[in-house]
C-alpha atoms as an extended CHARMM CRD file, in Angstrom:
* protein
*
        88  EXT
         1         1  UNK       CA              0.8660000000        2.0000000000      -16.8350000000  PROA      1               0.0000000000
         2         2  UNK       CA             -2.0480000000        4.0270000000      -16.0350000000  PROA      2               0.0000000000
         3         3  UNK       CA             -1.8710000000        7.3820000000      -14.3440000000  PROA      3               0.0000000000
         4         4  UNK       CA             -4.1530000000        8.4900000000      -11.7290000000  PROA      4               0.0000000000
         5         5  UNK       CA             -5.2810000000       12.1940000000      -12.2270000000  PROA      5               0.0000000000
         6         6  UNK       CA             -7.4040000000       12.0260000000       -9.2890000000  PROA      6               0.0000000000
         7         7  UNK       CA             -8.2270000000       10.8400000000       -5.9470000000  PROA      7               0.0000000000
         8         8  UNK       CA            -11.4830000000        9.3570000000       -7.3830000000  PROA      8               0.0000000000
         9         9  UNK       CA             -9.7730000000        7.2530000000       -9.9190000000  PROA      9               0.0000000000
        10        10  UNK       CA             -7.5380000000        6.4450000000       -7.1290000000  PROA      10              0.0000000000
        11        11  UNK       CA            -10.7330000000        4.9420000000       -5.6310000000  PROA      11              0.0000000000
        12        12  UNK       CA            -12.1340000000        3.0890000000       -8.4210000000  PROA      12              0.0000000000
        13        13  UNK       CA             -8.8570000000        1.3620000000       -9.1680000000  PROA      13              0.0000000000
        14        14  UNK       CA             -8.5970000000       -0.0250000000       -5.4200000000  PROA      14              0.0000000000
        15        15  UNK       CA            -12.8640000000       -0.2130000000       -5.5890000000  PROA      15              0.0000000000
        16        16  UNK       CA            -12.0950000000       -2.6510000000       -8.7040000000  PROA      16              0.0000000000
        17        17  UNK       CA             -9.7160000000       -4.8480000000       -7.3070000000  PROA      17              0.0000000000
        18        18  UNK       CA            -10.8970000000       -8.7210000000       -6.4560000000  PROA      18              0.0000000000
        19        19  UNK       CA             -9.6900000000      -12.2840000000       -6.8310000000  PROA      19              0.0000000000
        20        20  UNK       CA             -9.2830000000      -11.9560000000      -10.8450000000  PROA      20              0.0000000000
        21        21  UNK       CA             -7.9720000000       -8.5560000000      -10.9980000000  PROA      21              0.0000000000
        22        22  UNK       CA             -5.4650000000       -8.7870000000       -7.5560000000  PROA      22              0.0000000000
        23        23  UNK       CA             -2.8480000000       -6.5400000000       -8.8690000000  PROA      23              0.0000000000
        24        24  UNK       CA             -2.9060000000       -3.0630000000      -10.2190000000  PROA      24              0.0000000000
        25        25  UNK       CA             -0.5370000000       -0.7560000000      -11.1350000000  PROA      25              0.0000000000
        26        26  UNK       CA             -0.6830000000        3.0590000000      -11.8310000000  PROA      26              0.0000000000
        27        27  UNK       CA              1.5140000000        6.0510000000      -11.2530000000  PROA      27              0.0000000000
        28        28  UNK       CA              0.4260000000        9.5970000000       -9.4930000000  PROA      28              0.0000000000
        29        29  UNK       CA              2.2620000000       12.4160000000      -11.5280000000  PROA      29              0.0000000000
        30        30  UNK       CA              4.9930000000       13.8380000000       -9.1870000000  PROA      30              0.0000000000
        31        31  UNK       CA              4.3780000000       11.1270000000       -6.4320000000  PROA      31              0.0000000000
        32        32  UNK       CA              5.7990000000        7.9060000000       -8.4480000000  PROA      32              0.0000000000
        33        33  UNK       CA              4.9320000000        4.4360000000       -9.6150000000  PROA      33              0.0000000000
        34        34  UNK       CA              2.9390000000        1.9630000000       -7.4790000000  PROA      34              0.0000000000
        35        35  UNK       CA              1.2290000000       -1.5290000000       -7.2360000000  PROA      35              0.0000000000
        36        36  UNK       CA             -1.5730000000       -2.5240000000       -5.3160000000  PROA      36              0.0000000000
        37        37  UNK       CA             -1.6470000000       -6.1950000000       -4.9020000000  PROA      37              0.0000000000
        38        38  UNK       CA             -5.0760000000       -7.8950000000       -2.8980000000  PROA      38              0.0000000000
        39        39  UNK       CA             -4.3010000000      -10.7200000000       -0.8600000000  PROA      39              0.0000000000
        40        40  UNK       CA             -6.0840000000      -13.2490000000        1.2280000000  PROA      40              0.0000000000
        41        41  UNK       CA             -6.3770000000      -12.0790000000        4.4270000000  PROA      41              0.0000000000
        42        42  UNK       CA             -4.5880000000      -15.9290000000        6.7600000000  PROA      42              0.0000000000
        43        43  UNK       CA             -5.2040000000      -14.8300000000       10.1320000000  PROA      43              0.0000000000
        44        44  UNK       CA             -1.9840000000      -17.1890000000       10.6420000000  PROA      44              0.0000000000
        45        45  UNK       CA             -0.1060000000      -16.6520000000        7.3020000000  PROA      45              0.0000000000
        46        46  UNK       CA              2.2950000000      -13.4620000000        8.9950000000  PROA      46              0.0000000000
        47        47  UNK       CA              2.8360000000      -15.5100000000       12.3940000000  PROA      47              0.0000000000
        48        48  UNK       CA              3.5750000000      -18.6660000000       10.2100000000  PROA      48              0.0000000000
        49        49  UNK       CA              5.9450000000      -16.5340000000        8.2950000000  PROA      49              0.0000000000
        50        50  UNK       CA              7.4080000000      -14.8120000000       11.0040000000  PROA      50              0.0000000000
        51        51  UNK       CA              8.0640000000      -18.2420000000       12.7730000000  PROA      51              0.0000000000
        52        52  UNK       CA              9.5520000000      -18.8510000000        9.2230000000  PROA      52              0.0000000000
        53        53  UNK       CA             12.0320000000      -16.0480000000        8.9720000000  PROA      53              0.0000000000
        54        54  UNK       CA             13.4460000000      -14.0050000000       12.2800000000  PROA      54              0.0000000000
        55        55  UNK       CA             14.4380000000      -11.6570000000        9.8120000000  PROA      55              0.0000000000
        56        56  UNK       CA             11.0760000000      -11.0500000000        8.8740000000  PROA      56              0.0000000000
        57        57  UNK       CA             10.2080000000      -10.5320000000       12.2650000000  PROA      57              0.0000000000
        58        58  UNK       CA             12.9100000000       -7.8540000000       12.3540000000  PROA      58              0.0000000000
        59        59  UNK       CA             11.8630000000       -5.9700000000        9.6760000000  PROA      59              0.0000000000
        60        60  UNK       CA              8.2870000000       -5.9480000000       11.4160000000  PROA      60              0.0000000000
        61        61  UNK       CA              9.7450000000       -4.6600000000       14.4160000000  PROA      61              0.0000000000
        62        62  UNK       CA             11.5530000000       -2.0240000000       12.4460000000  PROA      62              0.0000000000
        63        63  UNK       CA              8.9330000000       -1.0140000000       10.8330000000  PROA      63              0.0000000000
        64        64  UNK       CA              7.1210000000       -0.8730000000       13.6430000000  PROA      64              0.0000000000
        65        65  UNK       CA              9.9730000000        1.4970000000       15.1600000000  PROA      65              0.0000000000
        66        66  UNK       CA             10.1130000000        3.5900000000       12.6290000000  PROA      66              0.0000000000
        67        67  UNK       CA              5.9540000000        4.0810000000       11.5640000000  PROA      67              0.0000000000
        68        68  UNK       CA              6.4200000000        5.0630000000       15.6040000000  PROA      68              0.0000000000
        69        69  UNK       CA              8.9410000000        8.0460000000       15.5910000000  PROA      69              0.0000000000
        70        70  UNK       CA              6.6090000000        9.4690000000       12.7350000000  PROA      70              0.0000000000
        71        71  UNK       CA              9.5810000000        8.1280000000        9.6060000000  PROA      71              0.0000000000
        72        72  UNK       CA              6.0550000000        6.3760000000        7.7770000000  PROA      72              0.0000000000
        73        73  UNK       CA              2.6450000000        6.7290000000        7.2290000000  PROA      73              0.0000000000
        74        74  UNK       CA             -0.4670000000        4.2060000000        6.8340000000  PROA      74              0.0000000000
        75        75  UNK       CA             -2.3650000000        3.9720000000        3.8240000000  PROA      75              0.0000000000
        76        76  UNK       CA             -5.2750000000        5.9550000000        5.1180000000  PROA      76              0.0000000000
        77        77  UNK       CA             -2.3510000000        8.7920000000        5.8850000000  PROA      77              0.0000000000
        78        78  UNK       CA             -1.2130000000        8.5520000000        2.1760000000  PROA      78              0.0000000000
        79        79  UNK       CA             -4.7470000000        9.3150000000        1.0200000000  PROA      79              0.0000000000
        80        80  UNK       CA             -5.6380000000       11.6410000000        3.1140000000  PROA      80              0.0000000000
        81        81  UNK       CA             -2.0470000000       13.5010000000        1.9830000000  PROA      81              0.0000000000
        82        82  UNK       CA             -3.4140000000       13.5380000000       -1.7020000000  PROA      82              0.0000000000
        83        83  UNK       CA             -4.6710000000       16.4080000000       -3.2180000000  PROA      83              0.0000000000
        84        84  UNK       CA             -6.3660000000       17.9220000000       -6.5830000000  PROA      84              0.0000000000
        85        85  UNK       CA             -2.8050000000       19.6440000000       -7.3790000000  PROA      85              0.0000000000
        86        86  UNK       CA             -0.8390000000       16.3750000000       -6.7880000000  PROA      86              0.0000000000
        87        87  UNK       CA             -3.3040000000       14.8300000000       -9.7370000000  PROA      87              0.0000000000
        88        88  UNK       CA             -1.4210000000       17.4790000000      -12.3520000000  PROA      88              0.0000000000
């Protein structure tokens, strides 16, 4: 696994990602392991899932709940959190 020692490899790794190379994983020293994985934006794949699976339209809601009372963050909010010192 490949660890990210700054935000700008952070950015190349996503950067690099396409159909070929969809997944990549990496860990941030003293933030943990994660995976990035592309996929195919189906503006109908999540309401065909949902209509699938009412639990998955639970945990949407949830999640939903929760990214509201401030218990989450978006992506854009996790980068923005990084800095130099995390990268050592």
């Amino acid at each position: 696994m490949n660890k990210v020692l700054s935000l700008e490899e952070l950015v190349k790794y996503i950067d690099d990602i396409d159909r070929e190379n969809s997944v990549v994983q990496f860990s941030i020293p003293g933030k943990g392991r994660f995976t990035i994985v592309l996929q195919e934006e189906d503006e109908q794949s999540i309401y065909a899932d949902v209509n699938k699976n009412p639990q998955l339209e639970l945990m949407f809601k949830e999640s939903e709940e929760q990214y509201r009372k401030g218990l989450g963050m978006t992506t854009s909010d996790l980068l923005k959190s990084l800095k130099d010192k995390d990268f050592k």
